[in-house]
C-alpha positions as CSV (number, residue, x, y, z in Angstrom):
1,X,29.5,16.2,-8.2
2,X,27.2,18.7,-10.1
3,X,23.8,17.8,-10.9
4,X,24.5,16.7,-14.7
5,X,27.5,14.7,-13.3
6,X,25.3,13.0,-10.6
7,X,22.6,12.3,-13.1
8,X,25.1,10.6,-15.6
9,X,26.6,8.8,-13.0
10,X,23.2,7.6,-12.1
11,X,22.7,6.7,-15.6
12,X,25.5,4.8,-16.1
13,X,25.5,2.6,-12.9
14,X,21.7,2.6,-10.5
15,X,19.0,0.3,-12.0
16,X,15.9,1.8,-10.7
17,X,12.6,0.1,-10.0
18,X,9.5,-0.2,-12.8
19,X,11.8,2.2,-14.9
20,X,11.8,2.3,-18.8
21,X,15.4,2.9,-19.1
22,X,15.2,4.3,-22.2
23,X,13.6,7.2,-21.0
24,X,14.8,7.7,-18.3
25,X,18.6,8.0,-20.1
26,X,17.1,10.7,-22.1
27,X,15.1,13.1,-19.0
28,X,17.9,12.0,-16.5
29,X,16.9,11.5,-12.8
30,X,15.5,14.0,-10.6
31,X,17.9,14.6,-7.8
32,X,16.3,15.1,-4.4
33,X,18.8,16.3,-1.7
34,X,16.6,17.4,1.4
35,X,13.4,16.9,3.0
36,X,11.7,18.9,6.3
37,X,7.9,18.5,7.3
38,X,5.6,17.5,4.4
39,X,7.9,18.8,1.9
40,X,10.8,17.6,-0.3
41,X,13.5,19.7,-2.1
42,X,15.7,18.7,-5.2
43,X,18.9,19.0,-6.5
44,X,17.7,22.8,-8.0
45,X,16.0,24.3,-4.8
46,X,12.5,23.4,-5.9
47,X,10.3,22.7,-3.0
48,X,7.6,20.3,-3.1
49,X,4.7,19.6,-1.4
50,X,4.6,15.7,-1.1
51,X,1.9,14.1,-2.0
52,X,2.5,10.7,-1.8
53,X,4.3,10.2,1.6
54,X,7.9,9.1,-0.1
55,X,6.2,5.8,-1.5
56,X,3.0,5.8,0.7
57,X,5.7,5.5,3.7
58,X,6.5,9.0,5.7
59,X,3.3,9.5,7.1
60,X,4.7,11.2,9.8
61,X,6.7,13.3,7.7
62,X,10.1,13.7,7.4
63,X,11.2,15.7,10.8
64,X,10.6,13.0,13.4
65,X,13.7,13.1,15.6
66,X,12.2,10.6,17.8
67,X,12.4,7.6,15.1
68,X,15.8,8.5,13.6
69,X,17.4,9.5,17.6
70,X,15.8,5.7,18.3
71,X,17.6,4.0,15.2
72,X,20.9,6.1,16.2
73,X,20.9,4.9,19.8
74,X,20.5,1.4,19.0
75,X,23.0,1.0,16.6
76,X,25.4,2.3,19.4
77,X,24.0,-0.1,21.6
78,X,23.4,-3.4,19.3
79,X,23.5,-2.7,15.7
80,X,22.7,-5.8,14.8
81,X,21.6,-9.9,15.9
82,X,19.5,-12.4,14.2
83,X,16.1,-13.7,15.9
84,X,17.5,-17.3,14.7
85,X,18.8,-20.2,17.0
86,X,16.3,-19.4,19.5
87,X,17.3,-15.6,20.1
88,X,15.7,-12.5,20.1
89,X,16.3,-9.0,20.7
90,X,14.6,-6.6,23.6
91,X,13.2,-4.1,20.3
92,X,11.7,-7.3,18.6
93,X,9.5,-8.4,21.6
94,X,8.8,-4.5,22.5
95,X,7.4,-3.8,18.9
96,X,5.5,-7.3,19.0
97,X,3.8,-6.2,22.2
98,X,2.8,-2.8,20.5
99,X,1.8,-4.3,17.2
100,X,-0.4,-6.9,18.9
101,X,-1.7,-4.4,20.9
102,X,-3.0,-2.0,18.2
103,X,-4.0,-4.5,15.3
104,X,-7.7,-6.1,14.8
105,X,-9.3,-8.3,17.5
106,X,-7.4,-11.6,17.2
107,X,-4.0,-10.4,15.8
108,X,-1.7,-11.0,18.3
109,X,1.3,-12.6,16.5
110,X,4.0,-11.0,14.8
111,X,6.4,-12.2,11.6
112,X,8.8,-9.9,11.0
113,X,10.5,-9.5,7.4
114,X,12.5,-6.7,5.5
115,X,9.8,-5.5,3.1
116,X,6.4,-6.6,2.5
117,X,7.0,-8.3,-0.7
118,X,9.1,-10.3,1.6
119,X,5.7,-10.6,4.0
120,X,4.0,-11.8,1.6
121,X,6.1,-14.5,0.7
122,X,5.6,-15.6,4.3
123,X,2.2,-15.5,4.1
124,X,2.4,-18.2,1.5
125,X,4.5,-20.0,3.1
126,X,2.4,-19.9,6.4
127,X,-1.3,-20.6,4.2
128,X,0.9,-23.6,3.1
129,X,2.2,-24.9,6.5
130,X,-1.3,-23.8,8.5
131,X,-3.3,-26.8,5.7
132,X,-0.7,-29.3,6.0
133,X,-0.4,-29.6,9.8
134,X,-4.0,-29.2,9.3
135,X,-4.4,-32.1,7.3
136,X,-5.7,-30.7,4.3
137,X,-3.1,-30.7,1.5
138,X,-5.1,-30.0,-0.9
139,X,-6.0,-26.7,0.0
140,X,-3.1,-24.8,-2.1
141,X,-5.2,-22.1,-3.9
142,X,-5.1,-18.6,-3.3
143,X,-7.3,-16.5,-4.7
144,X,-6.2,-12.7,-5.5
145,X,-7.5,-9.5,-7.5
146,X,-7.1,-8.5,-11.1
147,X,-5.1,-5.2,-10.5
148,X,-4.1,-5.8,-7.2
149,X,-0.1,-5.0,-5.8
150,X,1.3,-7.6,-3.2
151,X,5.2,-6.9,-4.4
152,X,7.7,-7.6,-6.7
153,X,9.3,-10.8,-5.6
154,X,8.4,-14.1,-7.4
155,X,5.5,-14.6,-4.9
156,X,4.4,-11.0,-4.2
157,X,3.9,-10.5,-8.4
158,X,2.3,-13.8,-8.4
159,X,-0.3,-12.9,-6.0
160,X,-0.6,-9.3,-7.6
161,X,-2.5,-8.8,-10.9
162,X,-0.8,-6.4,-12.7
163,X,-1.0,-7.9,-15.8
164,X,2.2,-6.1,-17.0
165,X,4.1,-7.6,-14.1
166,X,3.0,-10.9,-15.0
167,X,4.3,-10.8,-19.1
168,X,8.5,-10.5,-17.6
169,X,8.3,-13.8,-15.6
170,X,6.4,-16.8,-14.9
171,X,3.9,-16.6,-12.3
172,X,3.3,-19.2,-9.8
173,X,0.5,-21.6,-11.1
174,X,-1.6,-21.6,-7.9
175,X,-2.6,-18.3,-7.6
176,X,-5.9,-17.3,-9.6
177,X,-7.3,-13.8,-10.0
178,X,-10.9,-12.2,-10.3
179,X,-12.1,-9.0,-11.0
180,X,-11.2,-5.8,-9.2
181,X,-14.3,-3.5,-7.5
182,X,-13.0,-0.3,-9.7
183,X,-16.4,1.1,-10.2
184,X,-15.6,3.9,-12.5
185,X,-13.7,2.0,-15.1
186,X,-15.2,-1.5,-15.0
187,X,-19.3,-0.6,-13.8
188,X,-20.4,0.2,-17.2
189,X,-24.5,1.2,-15.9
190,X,-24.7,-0.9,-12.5
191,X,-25.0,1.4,-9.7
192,X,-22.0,0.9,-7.1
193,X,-24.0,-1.0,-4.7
194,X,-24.8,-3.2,-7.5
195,X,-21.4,-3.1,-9.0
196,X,-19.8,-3.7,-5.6
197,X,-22.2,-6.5,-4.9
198,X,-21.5,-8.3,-8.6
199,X,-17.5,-7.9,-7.8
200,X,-18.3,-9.5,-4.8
201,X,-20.0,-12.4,-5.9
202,X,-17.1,-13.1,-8.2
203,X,-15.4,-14.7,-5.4
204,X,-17.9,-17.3,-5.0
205,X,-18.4,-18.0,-8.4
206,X,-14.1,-18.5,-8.5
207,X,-14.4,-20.5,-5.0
208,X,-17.0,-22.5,-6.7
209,X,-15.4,-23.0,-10.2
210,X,-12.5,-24.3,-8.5
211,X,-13.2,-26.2,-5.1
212,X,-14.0,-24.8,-2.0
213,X,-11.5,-28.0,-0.6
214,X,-8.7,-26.5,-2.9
215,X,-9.0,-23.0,-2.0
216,X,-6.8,-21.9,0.9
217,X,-6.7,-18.2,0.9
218,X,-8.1,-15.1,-0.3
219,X,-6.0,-12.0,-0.6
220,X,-6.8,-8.4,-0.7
221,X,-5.5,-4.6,0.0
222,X,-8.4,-3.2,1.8
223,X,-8.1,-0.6,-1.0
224,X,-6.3,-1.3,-4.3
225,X,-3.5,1.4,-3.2
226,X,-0.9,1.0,-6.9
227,X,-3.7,-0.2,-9.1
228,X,-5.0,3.4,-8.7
229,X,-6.5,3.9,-5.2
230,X,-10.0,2.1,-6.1
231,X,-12.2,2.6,-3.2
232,X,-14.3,0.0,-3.2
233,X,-18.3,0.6,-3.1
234,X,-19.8,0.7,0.2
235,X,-21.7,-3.0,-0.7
236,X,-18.4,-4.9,-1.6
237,X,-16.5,-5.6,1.7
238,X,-20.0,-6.7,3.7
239,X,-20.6,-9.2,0.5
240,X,-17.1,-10.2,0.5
241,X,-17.5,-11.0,4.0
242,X,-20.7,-13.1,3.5
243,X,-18.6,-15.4,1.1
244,X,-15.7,-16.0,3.0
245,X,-17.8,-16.7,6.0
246,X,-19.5,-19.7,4.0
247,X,-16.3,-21.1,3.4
248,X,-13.1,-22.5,5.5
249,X,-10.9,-20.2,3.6
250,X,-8.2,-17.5,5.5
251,X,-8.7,-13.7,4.7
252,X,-5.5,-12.3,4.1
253,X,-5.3,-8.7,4.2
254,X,-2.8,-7.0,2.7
255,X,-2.3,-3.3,4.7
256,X,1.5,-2.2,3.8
257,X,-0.2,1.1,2.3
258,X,-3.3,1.3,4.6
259,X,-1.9,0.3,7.7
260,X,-0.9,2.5,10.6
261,X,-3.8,5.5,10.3
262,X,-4.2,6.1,6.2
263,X,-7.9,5.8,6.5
264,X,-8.6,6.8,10.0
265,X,-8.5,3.8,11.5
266,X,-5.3,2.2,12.7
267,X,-5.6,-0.6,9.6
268,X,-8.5,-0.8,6.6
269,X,-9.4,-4.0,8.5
270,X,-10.6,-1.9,11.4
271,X,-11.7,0.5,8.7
272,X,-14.2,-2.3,7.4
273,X,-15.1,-4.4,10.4
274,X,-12.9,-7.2,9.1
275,X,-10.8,-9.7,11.1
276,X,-8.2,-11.3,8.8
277,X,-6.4,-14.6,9.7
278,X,-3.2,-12.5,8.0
279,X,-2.2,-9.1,7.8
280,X,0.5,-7.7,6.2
281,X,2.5,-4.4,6.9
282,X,5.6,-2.6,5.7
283,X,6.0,1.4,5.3
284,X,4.5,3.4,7.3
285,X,5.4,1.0,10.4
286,X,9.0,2.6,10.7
287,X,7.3,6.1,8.8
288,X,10.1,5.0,6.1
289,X,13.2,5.7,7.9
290,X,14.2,2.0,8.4
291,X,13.4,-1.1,6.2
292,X,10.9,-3.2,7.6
293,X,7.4,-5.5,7.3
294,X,5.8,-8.4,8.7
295,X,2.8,-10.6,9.0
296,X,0.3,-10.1,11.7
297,X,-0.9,-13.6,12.4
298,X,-4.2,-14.6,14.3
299,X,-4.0,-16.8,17.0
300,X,-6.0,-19.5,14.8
301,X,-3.7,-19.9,12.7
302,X,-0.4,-19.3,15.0
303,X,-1.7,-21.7,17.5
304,X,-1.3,-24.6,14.9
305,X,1.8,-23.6,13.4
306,X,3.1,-23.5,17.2
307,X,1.8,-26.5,18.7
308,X,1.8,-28.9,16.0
309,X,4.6,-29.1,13.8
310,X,8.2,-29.0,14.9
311,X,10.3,-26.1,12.7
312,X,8.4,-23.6,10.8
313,X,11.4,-24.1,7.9
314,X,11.4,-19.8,6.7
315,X,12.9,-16.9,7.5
316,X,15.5,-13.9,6.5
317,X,18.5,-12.0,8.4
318,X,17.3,-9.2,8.9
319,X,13.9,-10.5,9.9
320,X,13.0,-7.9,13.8
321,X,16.0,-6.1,13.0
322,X,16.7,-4.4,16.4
323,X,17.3,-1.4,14.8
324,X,14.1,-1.3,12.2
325,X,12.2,-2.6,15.3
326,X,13.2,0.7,17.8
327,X,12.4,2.6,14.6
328,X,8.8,1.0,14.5
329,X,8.3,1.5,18.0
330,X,8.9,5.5,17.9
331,X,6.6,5.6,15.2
332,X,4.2,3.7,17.1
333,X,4.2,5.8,20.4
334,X,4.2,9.4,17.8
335,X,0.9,7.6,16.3
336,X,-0.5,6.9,19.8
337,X,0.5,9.9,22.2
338,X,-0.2,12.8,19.4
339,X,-3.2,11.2,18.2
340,X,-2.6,11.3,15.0
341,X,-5.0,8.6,13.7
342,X,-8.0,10.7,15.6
343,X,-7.0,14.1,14.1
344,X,-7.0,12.0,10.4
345,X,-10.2,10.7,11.4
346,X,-12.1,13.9,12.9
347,X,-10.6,16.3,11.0
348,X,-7.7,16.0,8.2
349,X,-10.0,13.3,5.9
350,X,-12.8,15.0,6.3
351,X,-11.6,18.4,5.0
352,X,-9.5,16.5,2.7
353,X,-12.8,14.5,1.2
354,X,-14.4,18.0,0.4
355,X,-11.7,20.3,-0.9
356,X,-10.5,16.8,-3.5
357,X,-14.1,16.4,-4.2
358,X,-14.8,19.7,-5.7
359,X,-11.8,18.7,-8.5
360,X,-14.6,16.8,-9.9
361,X,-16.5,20.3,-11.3
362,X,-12.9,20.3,-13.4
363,X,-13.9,19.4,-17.0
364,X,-11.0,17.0,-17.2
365,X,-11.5,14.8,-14.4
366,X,-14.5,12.2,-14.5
367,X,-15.0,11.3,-10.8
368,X,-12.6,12.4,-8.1
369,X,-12.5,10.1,-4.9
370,X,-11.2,9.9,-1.5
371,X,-11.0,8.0,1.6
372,X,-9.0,9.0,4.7
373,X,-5.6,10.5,3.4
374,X,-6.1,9.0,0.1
375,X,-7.5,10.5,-3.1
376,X,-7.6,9.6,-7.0
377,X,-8.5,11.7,-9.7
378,X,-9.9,10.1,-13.2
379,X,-8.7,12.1,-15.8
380,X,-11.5,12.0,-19.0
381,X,-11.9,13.7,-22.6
382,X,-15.7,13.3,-21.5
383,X,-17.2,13.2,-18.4
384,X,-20.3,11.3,-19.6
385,X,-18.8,8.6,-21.8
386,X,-15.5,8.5,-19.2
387,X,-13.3,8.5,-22.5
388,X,-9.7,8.6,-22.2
389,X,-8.0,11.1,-23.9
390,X,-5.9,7.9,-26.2
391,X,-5.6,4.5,-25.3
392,X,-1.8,5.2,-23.8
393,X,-3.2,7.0,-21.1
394,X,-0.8,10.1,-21.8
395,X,-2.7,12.6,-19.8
396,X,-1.6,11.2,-16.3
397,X,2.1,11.6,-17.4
398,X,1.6,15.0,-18.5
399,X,-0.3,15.5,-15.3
400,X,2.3,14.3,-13.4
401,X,5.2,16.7,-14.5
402,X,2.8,19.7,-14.3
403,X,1.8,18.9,-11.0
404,X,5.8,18.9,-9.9
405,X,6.0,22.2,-12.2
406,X,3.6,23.3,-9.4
407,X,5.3,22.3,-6.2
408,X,3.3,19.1,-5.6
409,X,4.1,15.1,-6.1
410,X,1.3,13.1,-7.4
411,X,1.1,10.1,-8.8
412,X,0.4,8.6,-12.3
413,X,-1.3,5.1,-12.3
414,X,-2.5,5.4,-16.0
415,X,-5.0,7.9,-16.6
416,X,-5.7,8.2,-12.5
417,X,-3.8,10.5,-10.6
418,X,-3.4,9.7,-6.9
419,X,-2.5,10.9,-3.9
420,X,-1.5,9.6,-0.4
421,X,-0.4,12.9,1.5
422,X,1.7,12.8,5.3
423,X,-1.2,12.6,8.2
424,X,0.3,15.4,9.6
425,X,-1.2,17.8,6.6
426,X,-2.5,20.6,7.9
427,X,-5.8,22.0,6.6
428,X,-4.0,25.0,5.1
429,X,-1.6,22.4,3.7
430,X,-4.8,20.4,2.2
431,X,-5.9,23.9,0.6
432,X,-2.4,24.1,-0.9
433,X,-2.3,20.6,-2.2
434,X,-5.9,21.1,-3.5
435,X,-5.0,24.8,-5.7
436,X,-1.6,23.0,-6.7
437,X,-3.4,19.9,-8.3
438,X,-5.9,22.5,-10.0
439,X,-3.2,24.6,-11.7
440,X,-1.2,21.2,-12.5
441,X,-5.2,19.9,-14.5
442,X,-5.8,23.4,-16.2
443,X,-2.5,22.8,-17.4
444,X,-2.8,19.4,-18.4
445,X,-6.1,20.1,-20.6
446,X,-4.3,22.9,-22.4
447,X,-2.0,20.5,-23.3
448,X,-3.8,17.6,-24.3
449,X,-6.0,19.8,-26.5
């Protein structure tokens, strides 16, 4: 098929995800076809520096023989067997070992599921087993972030606070929300130490307002990743910290984008000096070429679900999928024996942090941030006031196709433009990104003018 008879096919029979159909019946679909290195190529021969790792996934890139060679040979050797019935497969225990081996201090447990919405529907159903063989019932709360992404399952949108999510279905009714630490759009004149400390606090005050006895769980990406990659000030995590250690609550932490090097670290936990009771991870675990999350669980909290409870009642087919686990595993060993994570560390982030920040000087963009491979752009009217340009945030669209005019993928979450480039960017590659995102705001000011 051509492209037109491609995109009316898509039209007419794919449902895509967080798509207004409407519009997208009247652009049509933009057909990619081929991908090699940091760069993807569509249906037309544009090339495209990707800025946003697939969907925060291909960190490595998209040239890894290693991972796809792995998945190939195990699917000749076992495609396929469920870790039911007391079974298990020789990938599942080897990616396990590796996972426990390179998560926080404590971690040493692994849940494996298809996604990470998926993981975090086992993480509530874990919080929930972990209180009752504890004999505490009533702890059922878990407390989560206004603007936060866990996933789009029933439980995943539930614990996430996008508010839009949560107006299309009906969210479960023991999960409460507080407010995010986005600085820039929600400081008003606090400093961001003092702004990180009040969103901090908020915790407590929710902790308090409903129970510290009903209150089982708190959940959080280390970074809000969808919501628009808010960094949080430097004071929140340490305050954060100070709360939950007053409390018998479990820190979940929620690293399906951060996981796996994005800030320099091998997870944001590590990042922050935090040791969760939960972690979640997805994406960049198999660098996107295989399907597949899971749950790192402490060995507080795995020790009672093991020794005290007959079945732990949860679970899905393809959960250590032999084939998504070899695929994990390659990616693993790339991470470890090239040293990716150190090159991030030492040198990508911080070359990255000082070519994105000079986007600030641009007269459209009110604050331009950064952490490891992550960067967000606030795109203003004025830089003082931090105006939008109209309250339907149309400048980030328009962003957006000017910046894939350009030759680069970024992201539109509102008004903020993101990005979450492959670790492997060069610095030349970061100067590229950089000059391509410039052209893509001179462009957009012209045309919201």
């Amino acid at each position: 098929m051509n492209k037109s008879e491609l995109q009316q096919h898509d039209r007419d029979h794919l449902l895509h995800p967080f798509t207004d159909f409407n519009d997208l019946g009247k652009q049509g679909t933009r057909v990619i076809t081929g991908a090699e290195g940091a760069y993807i190529t569509d249906i037309d021969g544009h090339k495209m520096l990707d800025g946003m790792s697939g969907l925060w996934c291909c960190s490595l890139g998209y040239s890894r023989r290693e991972i796809s060679d792995a998945i190939y040979e195990q699917l000749n050797k076992l495609p396929f067997y469920n870790s039911f019935f007391q079974c298990t497969t020789v990938p599942s225990i080897e990616l396990a070992d590796a996972l426990a081996e390179v998560a926080p201090k404590g971690l040493n447990n692994v849940f494996f599921t298809g996604s990470g919405s998926e993981a975090n529907d086992t993480n509530l159903r874990i919080i929930r087993r972990y209180w009752d063989l504890k004999e505490q019932p009533e702890k059922r709360i878990v407390i989560s972030r206004k603007n936060a992404y866990h996933g789009s399952t029933i439980g995943g949108a539930s614990l996430g606070g996008m508010g839009g999510m949560h107006k299309q279905f009906q969210a479960l009714d023991y999960i409460e929300h507080i407010e995010q630490p986005y600085w820039f759009g929600e400081g008003g004149e606090l400093s961001p130490e003092e702004f990180g400390i009040k969103a901090a606090r908020a915790l407590d005050e929710k902790i308090q307002e409903l129970g510290p006895e009903k209150v089982a769980a708190f959940i959080a990406e280390p970074i809000q990743g969808a919501g628009g990659v808010i960094i949080p000030p430097e004071s929140y995590w340490p305050e954060v910290k100070k709360v939950l250690d007053q409390y018998d609550i479990l820190l979940v932490m929620d690293e399906v984008i951060f996981g796996f090097g994005r800030t320099g670290e091998w997870f944001g936990a590590d990042y922050y000096g935090l040791q969760p009771d939960l972690m979640t991870f997805a994406k960049a675990v198999t660098n996107g070429y295989f399907p597949l999350g899971g749950t790192m669980v402490s060995d507080r909290v795995a020790e009672v679900i093991k020794s005290r409870g007959g079945e732990f009642a949860h679970g899905y087919t393809y959960s250590a999928h032999p084939a998504g686990c070899m695929a994990g595993l390659a990616t693993v060993n790339i991470l470890r024996n090239e040293k990716i994570i150190e090159n991030v560390r030492d040198n990508t982030a911080p070359y990255l942090a000082r070519r994105w920040a000079e986007l600030g000087d641009h007269p459209i963009v009110g604050e331009a941030r950064s952490l490891g491979m992550v960067g967000a752009l606030e795109l203003v009217k004025d830089k003082n006031s931090r105006a939008r340009f109209d309250d339907d945030c149309t400048a980030g669209g328009v962003c957006r196709d000017m910046s894939i005019k350009h030759g680069l993928v970024m992201r539109a979450t509102g008004d903020t433009m993101i990005i979450a480039p492959p670790l492997i960017l060069t610095t030349e590659q970061v100067d590229e990104l950089v000059e391509k995102a410039h052209r893509a705001l001179d462009d957009t000011a012209k045309a919201m003018a």
